[in-house]
N, C-alpha and C positions, 0 to 999 in steps of 0.2 A: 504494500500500500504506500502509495507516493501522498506524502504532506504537505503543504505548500503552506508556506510563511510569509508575508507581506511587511515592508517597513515601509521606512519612509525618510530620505538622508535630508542634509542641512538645507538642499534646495528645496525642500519640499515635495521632490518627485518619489511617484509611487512604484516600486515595484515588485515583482514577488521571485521567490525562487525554492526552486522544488527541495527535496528533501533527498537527490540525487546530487543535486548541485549542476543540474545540467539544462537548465531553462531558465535565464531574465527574461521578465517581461517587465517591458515601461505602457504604465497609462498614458502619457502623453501622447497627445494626437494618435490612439491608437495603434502606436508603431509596435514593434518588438523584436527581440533580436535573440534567435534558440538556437541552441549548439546540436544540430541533429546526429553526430556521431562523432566518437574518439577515434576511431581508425584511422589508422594512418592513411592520407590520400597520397598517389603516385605523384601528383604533380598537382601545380595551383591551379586553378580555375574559376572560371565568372560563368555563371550560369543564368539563358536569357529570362527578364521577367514574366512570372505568370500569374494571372494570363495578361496577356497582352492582345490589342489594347485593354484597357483597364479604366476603371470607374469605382469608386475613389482610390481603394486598394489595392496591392498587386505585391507578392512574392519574389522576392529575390535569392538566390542560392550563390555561395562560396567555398570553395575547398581549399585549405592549405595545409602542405606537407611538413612545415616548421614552425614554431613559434615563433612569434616575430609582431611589430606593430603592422595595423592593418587600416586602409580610409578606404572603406565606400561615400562617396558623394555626387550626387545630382544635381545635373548644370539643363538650363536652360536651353535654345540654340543659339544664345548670344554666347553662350561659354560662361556665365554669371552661375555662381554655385548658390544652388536654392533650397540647396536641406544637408545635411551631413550626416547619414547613415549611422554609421562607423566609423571610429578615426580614437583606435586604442588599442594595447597589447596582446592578441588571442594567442591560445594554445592550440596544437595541431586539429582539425576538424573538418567536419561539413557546418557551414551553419545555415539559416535562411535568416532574412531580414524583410519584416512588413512595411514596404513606403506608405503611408498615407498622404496621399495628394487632396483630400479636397478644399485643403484652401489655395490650389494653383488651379490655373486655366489650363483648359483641352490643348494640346500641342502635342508636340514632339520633346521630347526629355532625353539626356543624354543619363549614364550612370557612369563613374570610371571608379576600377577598385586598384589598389596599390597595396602591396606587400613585398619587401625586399627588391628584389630586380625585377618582379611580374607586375606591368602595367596592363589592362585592357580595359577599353570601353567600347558602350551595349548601347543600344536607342533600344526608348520604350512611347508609346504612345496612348496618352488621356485625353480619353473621351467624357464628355460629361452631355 
């Protein structure tokens, strides 16, 4: 039986974590960010949002084979970064990450994740 415990740190943000130790969730705007496995991945990876296009929310996936600091963040088409994912120290994983968009307009959205030498970015598209 998995426990889940809720705090709340000095910012005031909420969020809970299992009794595994292998699930943050943030209440803020909905988003959240879960470690879906410790196995070792062969290589890093950016995996594309689902589903796409997408209304308000949409699924993101990442793998990486080393501990190391990690940014996902999402840029506009101007290149203006409009939310910041991720952007702190993870342990080797899969993890997914929930964007919540709906206080941005319908477009085109870029995502780029970084972790050591692996740069890649993904186009995703909100409809509303």
């Amino acid at each position: 039986m998995v426990n889940n415990k809720t705090y709340r740190d000095l910012s005031d943000k909420v969020f809970t974590i299992s009794s595994n130790n292998s699930k943050l969730v943030s209440d803020e705007e909905l988003e959240s960010h879960e470690l879906l496995s410790t196995e070792i991945p062969n290589e890093f990876s950016l995996g594309q949002n689902y589903p796409n296009p997408f209304n308000p929310t949409t699924q993101i996936t990442y793998q990486i084979p080393q501990d190391g600091h990690v940014s996902l963040i999402v840029y506009n088409p101007l290149g203006k970064k409009v939310k910041t994912l991720v952007n702190e120290f993870k342990s080797i994983g899969s993890y997914n990450v929930v964007f919540n968009a709906a206080n941005l307009p319908s477009g085109i959205y870029f995502y780029k994740m970084q972790s050591g030498n692996f740069r890649k970015i993904k186009k995703m598209l909100l409809v509303k």
